[in-house]
C-alpha positions as a printed NumPy array, in Angstrom:
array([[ -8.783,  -2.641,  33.746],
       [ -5.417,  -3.953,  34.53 ],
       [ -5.781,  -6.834,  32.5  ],
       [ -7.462,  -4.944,  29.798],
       [ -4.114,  -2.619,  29.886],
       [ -2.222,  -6.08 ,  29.477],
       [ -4.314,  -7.64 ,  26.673],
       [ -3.672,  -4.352,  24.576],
       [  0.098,  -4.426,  25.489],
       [  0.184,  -7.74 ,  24.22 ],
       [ -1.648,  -7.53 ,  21.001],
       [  0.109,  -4.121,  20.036],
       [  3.736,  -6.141,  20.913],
       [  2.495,  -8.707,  18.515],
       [  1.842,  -6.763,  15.665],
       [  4.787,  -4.647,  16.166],
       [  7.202,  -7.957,  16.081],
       [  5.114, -10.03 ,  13.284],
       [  5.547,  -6.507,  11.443],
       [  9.013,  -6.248,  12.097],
       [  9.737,  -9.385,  10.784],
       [  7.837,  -8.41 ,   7.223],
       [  9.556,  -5.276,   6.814],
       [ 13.217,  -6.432,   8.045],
       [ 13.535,  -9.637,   7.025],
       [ 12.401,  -9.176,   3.41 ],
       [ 16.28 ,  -9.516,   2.539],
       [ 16.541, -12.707,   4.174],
       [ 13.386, -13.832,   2.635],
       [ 14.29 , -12.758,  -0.79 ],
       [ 17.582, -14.336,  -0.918],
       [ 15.955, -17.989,  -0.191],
       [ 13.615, -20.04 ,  -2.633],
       [ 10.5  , -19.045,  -3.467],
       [  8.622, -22.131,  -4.276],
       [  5.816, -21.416,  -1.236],
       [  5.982, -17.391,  -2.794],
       [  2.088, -15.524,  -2.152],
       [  0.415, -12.223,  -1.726],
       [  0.241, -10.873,   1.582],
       [ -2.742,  -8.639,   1.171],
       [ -4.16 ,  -5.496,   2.689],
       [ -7.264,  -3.813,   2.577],
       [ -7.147,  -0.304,   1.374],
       [ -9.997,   1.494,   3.729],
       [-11.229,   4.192,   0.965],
       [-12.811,   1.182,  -0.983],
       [-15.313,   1.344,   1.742],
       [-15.859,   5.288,   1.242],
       [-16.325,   6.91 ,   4.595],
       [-18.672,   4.091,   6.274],
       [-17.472,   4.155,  10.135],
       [-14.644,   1.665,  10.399],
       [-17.033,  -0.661,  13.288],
       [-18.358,  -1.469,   9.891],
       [-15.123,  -1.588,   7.797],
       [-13.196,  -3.435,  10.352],
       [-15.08 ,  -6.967,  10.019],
       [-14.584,  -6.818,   6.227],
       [-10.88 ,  -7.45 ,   6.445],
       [-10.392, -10.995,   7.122],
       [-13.347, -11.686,   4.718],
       [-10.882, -10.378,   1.874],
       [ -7.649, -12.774,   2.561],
       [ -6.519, -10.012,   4.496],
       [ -4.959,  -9.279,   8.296],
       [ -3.988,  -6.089,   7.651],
       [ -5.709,  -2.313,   6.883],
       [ -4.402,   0.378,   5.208],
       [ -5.864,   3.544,   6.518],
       [ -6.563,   6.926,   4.354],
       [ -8.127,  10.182,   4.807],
       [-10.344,  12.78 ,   3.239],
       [-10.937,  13.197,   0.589],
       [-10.412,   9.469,  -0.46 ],
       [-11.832,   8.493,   3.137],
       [-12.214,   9.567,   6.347],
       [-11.161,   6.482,   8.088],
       [ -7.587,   8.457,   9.326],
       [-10.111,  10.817,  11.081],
       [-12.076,   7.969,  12.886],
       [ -8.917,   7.006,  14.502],
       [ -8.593,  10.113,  16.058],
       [-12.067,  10.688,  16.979],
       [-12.524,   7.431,  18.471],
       [ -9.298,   7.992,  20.152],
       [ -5.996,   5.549,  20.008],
       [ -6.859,   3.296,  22.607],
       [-10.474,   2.643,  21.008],
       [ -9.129,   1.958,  17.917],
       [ -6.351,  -0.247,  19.518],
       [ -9.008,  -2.224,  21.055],
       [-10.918,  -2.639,  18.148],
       [ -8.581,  -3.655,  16.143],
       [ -7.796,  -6.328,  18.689],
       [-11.55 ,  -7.404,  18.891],
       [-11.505,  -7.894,  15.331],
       [ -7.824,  -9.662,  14.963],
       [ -6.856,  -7.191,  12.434],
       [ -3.179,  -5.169,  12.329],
       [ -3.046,  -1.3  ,  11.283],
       [ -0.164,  -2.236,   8.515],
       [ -0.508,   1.092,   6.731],
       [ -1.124,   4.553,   6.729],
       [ -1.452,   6.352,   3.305],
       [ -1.044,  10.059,   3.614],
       [ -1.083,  11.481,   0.477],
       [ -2.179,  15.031,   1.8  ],
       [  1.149,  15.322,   3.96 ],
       [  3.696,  14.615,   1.486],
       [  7.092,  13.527,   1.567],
       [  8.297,  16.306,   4.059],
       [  5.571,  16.116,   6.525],
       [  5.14 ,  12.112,   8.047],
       [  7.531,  12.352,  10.968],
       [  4.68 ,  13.053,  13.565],
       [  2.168,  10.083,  11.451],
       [  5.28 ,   7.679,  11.269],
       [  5.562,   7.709,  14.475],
       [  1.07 ,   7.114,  15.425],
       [  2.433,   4.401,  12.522],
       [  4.58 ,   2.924,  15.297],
       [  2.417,   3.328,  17.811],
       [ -0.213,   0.728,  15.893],
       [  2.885,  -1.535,  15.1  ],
       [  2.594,  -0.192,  10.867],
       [  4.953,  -1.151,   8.478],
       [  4.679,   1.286,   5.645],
       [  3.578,   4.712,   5.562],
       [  3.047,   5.941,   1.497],
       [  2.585,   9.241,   0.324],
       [  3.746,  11.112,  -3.223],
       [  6.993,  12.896,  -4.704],
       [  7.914,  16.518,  -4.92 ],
       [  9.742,  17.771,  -7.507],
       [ 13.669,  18.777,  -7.141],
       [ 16.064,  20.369,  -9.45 ],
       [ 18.511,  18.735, -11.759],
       [ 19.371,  19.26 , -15.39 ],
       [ 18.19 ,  15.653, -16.233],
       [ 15.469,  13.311, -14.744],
       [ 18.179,  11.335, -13.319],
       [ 20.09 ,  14.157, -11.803],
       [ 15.93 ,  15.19 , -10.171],
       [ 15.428,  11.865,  -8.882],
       [ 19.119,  11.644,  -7.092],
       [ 17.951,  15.571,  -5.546],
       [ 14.794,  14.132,  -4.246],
       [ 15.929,  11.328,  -2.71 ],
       [ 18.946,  13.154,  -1.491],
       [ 16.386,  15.444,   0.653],
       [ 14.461,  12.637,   2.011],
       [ 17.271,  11.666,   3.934],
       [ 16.543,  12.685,   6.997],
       [ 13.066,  11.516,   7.361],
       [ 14.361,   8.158,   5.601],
       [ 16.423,   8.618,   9.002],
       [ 13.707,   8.653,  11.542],
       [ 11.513,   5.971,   9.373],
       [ 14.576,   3.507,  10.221],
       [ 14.75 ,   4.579,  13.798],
       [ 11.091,   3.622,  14.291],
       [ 11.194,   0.844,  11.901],
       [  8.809,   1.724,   9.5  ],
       [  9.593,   1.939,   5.799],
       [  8.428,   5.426,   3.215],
       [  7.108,   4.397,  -0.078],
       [  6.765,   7.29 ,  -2.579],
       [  3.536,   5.754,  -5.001],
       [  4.721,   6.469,  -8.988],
       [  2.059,   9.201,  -9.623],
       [  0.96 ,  10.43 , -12.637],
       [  2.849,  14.147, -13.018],
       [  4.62 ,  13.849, -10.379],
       [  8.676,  13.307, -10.639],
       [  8.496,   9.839,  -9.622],
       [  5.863,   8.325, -12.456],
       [  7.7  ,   6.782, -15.696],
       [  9.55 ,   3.601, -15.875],
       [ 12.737,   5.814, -15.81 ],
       [ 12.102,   7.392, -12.903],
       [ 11.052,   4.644, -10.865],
       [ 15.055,   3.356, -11.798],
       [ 16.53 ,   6.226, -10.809],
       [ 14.962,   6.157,  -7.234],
       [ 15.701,   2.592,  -6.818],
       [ 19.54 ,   3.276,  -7.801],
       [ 19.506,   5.95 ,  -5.451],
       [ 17.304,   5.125,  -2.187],
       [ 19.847,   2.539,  -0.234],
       [ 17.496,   2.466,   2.913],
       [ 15.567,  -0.089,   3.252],
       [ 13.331,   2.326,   4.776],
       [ 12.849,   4.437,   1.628],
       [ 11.559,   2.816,  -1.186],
       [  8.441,   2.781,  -4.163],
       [  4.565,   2.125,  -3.707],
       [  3.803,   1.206,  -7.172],
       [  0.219,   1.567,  -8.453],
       [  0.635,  -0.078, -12.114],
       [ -2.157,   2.57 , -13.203],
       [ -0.153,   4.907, -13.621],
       [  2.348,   3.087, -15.862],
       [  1.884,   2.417, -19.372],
       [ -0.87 ,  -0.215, -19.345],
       [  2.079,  -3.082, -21.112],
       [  2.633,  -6.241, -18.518],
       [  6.082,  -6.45 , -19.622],
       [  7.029,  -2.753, -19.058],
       [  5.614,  -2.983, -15.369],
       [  6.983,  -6.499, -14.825],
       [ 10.203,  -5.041, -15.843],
       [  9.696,  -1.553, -13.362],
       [  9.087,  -4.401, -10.331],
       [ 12.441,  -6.416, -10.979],
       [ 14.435,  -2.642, -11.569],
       [ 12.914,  -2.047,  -7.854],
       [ 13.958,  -4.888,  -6.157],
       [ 14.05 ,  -4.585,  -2.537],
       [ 13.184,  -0.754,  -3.019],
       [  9.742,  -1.924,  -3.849],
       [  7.919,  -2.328,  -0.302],
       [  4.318,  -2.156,  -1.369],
       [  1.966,  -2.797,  -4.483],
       [ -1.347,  -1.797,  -5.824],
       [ -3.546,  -3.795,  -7.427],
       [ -4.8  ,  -2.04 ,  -9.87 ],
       [ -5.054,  -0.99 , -13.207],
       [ -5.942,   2.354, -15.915],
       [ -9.026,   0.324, -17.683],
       [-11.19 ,   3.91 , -18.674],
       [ -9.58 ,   5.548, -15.829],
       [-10.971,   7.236, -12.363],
       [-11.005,  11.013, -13.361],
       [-14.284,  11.26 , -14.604],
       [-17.662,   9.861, -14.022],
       [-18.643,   6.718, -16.03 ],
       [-20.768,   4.198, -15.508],
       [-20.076,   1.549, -12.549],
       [-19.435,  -1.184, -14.824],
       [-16.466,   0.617, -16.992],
       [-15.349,   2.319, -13.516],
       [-14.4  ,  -1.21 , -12.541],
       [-12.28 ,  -1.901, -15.094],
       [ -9.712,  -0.336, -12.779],
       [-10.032,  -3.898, -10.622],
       [ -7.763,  -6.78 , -11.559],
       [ -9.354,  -9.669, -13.578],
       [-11.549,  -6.785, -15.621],
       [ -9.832,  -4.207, -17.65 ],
       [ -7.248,  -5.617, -20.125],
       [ -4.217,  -6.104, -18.289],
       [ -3.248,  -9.523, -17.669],
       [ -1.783,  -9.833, -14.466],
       [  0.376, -13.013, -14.594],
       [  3.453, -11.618, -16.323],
       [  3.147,  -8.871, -12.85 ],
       [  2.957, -11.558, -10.248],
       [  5.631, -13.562, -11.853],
       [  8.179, -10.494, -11.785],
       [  6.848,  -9.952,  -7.798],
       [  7.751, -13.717,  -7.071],
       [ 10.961, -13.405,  -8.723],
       [ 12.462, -10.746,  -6.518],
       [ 10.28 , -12.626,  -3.654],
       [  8.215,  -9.432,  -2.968],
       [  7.234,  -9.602,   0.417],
       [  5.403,  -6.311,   1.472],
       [  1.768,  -5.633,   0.969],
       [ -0.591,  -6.395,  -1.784],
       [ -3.754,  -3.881,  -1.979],
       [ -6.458,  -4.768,  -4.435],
       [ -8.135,  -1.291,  -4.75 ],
       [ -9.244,   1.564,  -7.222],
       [-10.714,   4.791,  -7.366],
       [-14.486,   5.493,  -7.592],
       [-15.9  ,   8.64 ,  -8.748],
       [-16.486,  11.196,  -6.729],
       [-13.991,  10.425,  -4.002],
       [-14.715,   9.469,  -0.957],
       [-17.979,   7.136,  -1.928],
       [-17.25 ,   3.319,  -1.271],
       [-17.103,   1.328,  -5.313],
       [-20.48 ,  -0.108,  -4.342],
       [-23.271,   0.768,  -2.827],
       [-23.023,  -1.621,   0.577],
       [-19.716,  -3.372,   2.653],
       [-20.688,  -6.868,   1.355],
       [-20.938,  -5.617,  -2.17 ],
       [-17.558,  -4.268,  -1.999],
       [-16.165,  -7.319,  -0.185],
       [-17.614,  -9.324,  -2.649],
       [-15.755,  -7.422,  -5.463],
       [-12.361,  -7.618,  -3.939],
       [-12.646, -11.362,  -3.342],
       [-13.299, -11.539,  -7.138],
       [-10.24 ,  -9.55 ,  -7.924],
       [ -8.408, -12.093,  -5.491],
       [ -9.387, -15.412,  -7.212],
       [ -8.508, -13.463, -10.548],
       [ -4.997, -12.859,  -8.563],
       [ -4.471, -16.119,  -7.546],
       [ -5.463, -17.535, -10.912],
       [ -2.358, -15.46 , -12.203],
       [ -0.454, -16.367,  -9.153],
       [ -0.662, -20.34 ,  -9.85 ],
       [  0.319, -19.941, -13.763],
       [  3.452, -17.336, -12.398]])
């Protein structure tokens, strides 16, 4: 048991510095050369539906991933394994499997309510926790975005006392969504700790208008989707049109993306994922299907990456 104890110590010390590193050296490693620039990527757990992570957990090094991104209902349930199996379970079998908890995506919680999860972030040695914008009042857009960043302050606060970073995803409706707005926050958010999740879905599907969103963002963009609109996830459509959401089949060309990432020398988390319809089903019907499908979308990736 003792050396059990030890082992767990270890790997969760690990994680927590190799973690570190990512998050606060991205300045460092943006202000060098990029010539040896790639994606870091991370496996988004609701592209497996609910199917019990012992399953789940094996798929990530399969996908050019070390790292998972966990969600709940009603996108997964994966959040509430981890607390049915209990922490030291999971801890374990995320060491059995060599994998890191990088993420936590808590949608459900919003902006105001991730002190408590930031912290079971820590805990696993996560990097980035993301959840969505609430609105704030201000004559203009502008004068909005400064209010809402202005009253994430204090949890900005405990996110660099545990040394996790908060990204706010652009989503549609929400205050933080257009190209604008997405400028506004960066001008505004001077943590390192509080920055965007951008899902170029939700953007106007034109390379150069994204491109241009991820050089605005800078070092305020610490992690990014993807994925794109193709027919969109809101309504039921046949599998093959549903995955036009995935890179390398709906229309956007990716290259002119990855070329803005490597010029600010992104160095957070690339997730390949999408949205199925209904929620909460994996995008195909087994694991290896849907392993199979994000390793396509990752030689479409690195086909953009190399002509960057």
């Amino acid at each position: 048991m003792k050396e059990m104890c030890l082992n767990r110590r270890q790997f969760t010390a690990g994680v927590c510095s190799s973690l570190a590193v990512g998050l606060l050296g991205n300045r460092v490693a943006r202000a060098n050369p990029k010539s040896s620039f790639r994606l870091n990527y991370i496996l988004a757990s609701p592209m497996y539906g609910e199917m019990p992570l012992a399953e789940v957990l094996p798929e990530v090094k399969k996908t050019g991933a070390k790292y998972i991104d966990i969600w709940p209902r009603r996108h997964a349930n994966h959040r509430e394994q981890v607390e049915d199996l209990g922490h030291e379970r999971f801890m374990e079998m995320l060491k059995d499997h060599d994998v890191g908890l990088g993420m936590i995506t808590r949608y459900d919680l919003g902006p105001y309510k991730l002190q408590d999860e930031m912290r079971v972030l820590k805990k696993f040695g996560g990097r980035v926790i993301v959840t969505g914008a609430k609105n704030a009042e201000g004559k203009t857009l502008r004068d909005q975005v400064k209010a809402f960043v202005e009253s994430l302050q204090p949890h900005a606060a405990v996110a660099e006392e545990l040394g996790v970073a908060i990204g706010i995803e652009n989503h549609g409706h929400s205050l933080i969504h257009s190209p604008d707005s997405i400028r506004y926050f960066a001008e505004f958010a001077k943590s390192k700790h509080l920055g965007i999740a951008l899902a170029p879905y939700h953007l106007p599907q034109e390379e150069e208008v994204i491109a241009k969103a991820i050089t605005d963002l800078g070092e305020s963009l610490v992690h990014f989707q993807g994925w794109q609109h193709g027919m969109g996830c809101m309504e039921k459509l046949p599998k093959e049109q549903e995955l036009l959401q995935m890179p390398g089949r709906g229309p956007l060309d990716f290259t002119p993306i990855l070329k803005a990432l490597k010029e600010i020398n992104y160095q957070g988390f690339t997730e390949i994922f999408m949205h199925p319809v209904p929620r909460g089903i994996p995008i195909l019907e087994t694991a290896t299907a849907v392993t199979e499908e994000i390793n396509r979308a990752r030689r479409y990736l690195e086909e953009c990456l190399a002509k960057a």
